[in-house]
Backbone bond lengths (Angstrom), bond angles and torsions (degrees), N, CA, C in turn:
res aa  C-N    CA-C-N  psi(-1)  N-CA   C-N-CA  omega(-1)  CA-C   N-CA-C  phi
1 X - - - 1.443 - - 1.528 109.99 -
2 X 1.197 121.27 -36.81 1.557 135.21 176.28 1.332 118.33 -98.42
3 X 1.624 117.39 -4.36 0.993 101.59 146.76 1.883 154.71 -77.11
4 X 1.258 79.90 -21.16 2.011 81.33 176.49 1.348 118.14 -72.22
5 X 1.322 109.84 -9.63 1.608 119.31 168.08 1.045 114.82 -89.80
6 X 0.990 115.65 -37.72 1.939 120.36 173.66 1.350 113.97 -53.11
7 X 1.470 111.82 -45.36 1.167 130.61 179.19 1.749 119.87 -61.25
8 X 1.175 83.41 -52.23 1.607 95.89 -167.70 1.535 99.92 -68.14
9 X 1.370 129.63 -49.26 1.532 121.43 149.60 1.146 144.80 -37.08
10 X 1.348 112.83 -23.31 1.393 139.16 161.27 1.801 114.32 -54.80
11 X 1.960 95.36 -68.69 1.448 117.17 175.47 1.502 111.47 -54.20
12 X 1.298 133.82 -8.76 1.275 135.23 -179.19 1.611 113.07 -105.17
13 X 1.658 111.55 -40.56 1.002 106.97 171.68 1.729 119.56 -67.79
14 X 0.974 118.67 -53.04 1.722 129.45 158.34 1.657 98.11 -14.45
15 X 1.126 109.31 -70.03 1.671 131.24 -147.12 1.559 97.45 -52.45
16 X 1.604 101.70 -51.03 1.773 128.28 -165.52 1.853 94.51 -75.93
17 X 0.861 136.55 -31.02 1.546 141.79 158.43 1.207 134.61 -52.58
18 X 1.764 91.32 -45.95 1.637 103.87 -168.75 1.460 106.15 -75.51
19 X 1.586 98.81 -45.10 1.662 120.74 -174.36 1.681 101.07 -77.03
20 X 0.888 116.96 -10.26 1.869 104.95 164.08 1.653 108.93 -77.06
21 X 1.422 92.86 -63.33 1.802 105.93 179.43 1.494 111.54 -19.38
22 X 1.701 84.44 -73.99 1.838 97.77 -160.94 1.920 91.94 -66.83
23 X 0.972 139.87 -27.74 1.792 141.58 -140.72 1.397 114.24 31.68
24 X 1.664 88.65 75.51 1.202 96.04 172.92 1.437 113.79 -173.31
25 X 1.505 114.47 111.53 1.708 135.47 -142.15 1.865 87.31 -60.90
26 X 1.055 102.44 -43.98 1.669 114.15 -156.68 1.309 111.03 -62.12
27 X 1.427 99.40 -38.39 2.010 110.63 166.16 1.360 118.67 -77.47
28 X 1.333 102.96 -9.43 1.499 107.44 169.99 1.705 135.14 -93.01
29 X 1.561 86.91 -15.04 1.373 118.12 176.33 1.593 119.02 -93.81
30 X 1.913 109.81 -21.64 1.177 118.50 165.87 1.329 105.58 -79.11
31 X 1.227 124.76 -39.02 1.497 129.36 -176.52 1.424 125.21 -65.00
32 X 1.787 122.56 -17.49 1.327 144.87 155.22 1.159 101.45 -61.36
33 X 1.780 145.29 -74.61 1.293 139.31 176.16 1.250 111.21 -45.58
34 X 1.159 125.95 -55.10 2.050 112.49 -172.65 1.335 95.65 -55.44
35 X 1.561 111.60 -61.15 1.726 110.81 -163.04 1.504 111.32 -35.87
36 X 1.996 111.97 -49.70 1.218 110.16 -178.98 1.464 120.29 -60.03
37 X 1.512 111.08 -43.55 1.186 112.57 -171.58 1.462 107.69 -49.59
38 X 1.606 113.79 -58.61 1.349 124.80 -169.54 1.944 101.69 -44.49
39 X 1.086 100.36 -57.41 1.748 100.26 179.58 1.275 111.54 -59.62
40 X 1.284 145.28 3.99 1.263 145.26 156.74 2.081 99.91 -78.75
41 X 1.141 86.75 -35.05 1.729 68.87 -167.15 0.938 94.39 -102.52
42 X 1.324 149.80 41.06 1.675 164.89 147.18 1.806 80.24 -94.95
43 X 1.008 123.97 -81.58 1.828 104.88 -163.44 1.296 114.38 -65.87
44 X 1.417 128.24 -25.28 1.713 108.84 155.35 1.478 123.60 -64.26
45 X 1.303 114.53 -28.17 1.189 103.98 -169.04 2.312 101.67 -69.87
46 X 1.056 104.93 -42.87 1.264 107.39 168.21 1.282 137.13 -43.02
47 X 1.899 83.58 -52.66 2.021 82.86 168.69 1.278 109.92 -73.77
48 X 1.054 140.60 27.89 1.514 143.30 179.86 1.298 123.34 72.72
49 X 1.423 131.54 8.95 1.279 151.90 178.41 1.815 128.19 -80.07
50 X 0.971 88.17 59.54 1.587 104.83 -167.11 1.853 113.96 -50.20
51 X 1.429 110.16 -54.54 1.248 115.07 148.18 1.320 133.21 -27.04
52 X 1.340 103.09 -72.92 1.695 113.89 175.35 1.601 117.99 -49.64
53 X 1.603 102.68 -31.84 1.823 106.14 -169.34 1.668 80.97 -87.55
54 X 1.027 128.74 -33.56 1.874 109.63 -176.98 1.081 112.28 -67.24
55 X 1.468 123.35 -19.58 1.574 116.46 -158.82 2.175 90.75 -95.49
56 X 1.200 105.20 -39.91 1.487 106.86 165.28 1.149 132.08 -48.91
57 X 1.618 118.18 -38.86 1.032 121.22 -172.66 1.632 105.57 -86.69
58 X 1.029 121.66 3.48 1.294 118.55 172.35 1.477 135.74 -57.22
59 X 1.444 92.56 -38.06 1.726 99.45 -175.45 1.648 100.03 -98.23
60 X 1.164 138.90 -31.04 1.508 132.70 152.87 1.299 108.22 -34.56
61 X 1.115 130.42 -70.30 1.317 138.56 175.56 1.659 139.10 -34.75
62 X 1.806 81.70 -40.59 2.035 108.23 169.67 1.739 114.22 -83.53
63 X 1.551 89.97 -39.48 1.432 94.48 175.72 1.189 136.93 -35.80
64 X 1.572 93.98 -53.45 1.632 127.20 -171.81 1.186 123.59 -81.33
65 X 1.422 122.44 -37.41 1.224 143.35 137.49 1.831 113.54 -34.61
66 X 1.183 115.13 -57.32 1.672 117.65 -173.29 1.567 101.24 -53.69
67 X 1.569 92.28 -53.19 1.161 85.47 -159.01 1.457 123.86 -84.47
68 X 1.064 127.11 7.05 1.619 132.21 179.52 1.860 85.11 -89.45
69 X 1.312 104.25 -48.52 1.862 102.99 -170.20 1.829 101.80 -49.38
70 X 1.370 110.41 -57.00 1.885 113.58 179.14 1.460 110.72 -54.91
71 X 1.198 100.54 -38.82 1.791 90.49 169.95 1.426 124.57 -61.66
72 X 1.489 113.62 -55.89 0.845 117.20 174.57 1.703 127.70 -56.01
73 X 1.592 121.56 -36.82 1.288 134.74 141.22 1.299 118.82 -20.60
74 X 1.611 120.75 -31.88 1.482 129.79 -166.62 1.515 136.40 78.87
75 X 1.462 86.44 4.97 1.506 105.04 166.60 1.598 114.05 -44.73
76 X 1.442 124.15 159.24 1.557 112.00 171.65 1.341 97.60 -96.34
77 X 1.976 113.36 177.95 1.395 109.04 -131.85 1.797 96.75 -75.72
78 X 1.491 99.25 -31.64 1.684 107.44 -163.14 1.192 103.07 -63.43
79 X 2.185 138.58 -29.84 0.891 108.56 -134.75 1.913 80.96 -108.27
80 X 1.784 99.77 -2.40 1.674 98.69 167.34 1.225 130.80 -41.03
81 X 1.877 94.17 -55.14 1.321 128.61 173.27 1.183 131.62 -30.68
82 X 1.888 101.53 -76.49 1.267 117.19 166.50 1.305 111.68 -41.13
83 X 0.978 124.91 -53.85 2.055 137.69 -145.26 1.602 95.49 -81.27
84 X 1.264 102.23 -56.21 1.988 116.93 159.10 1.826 112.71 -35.38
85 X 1.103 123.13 -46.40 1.103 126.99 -146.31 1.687 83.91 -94.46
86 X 1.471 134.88 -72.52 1.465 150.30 -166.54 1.691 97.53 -60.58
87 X 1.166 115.62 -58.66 1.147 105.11 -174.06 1.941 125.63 -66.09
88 X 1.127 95.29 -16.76 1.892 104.60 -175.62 1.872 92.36 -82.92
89 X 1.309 99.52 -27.77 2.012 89.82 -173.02 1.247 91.34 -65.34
90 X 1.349 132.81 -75.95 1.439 129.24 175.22 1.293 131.63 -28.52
91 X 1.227 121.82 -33.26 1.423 114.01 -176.89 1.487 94.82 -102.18
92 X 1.358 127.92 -28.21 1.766 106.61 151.85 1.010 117.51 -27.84
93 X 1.739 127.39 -81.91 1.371 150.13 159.81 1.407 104.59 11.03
94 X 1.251 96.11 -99.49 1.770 117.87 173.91 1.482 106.30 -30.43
95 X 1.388 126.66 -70.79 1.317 114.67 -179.66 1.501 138.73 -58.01
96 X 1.537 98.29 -21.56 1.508 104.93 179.80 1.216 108.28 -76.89
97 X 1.266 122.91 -40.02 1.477 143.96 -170.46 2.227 109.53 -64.09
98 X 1.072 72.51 -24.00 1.746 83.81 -165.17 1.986 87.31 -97.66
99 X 1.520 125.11 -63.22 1.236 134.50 -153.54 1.847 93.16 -57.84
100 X 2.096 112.58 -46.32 0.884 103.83 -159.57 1.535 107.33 -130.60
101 X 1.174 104.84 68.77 1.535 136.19 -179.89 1.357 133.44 -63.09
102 X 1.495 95.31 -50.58 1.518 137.16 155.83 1.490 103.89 -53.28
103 X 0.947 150.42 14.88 1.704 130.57 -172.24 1.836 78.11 -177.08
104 X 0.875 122.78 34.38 2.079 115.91 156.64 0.943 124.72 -69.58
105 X 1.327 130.87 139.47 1.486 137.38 -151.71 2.145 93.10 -107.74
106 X 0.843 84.27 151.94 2.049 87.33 -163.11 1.444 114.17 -65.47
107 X 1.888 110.15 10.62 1.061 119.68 -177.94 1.441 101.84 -85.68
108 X 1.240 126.45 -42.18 1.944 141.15 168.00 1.558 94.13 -44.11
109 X 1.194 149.92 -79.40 1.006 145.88 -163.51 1.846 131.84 -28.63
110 X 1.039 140.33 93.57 1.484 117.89 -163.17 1.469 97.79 -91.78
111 X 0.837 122.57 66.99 1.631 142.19 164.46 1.820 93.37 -132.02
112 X 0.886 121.07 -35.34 1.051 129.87 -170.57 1.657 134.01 -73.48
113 X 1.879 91.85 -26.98 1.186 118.48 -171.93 1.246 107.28 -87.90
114 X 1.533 125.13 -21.24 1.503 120.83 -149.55 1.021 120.90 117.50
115 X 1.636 127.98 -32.34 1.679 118.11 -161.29 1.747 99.32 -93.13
116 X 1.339 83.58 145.65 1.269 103.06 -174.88 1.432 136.13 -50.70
117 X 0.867 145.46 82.63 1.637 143.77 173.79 1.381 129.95 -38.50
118 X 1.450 139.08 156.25 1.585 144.21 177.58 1.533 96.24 -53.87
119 X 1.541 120.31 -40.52 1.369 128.41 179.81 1.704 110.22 -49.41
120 X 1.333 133.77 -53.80 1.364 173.72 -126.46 1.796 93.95 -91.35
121 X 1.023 113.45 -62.04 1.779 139.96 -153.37 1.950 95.96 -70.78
122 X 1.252 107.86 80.11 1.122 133.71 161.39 2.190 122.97 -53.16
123 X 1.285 94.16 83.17 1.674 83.79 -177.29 1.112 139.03 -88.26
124 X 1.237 145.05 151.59 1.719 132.50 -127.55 1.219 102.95 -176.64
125 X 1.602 106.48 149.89 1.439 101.49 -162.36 1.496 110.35 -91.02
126 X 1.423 124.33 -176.35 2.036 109.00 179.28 1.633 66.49 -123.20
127 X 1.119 101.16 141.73 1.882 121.66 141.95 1.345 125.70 -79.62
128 X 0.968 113.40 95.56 1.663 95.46 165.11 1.483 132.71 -104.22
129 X 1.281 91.35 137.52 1.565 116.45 -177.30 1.890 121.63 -91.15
């Protein structure tokens, strides 16, 4: 009950540290999302959800990774950030989708969506006149 506040105070203090260190608001503002993220998979891992905290910890993980790689690239810090931030949702995406494929909800499916299948393709005669 006291934890998501603990936490979330935590993810702010981190943030206000990180972004002093480096001087730089934007690394401090990336460092609020991992922190949070990471405290999400601190409360799955608790409620006993081992899965769920892996599938969370994913984009903390890409994030942080992107963004030391864009820096290092020589990107400037904001456009690390940004590029850090868009690009780790996506390669979450991709990985969760691929790691946990086996257990897809019938929304993944494009049978599912509407588009048409080889099954679908109705053949018919033309008349000509």
């Amino acid at each position: 009950m006291l934890l998501r506040p603990v936490l979330f105070a935590l993810a702010i203090v981190g943030a206000i540290v990180t972004g002093e260190r480096e001087r730089s608001a934007w690394i401090g503002l990336l460092a609020f999302f991992i922190a949070s993220g990471l405290a999400r998979v601190v409360r799955r891992l608790l409620r006993g959800r081992p899965q769920a905290a892996f599938r969370a910890l994913l984009w903390p993980a890409f994030a942080a990774g992107f963004v030391v790689l864009y820096h290092w690239a020589g990107l400037p810090t904001w456009a690390a950030v940004i590029l850090a931030f868009v690009t780790a949702g996506v390669a979450k995406n991709v990985l969760a989708v691929l790691l946990f494929a086996q257990m897809s909800v019938g929304w993944r499916r494009l049978d599912e969506w509407g588009f048409p299948g080889p099954e679908d393709v109705v053949e018919g005669r033309s008349i000509e006149r």
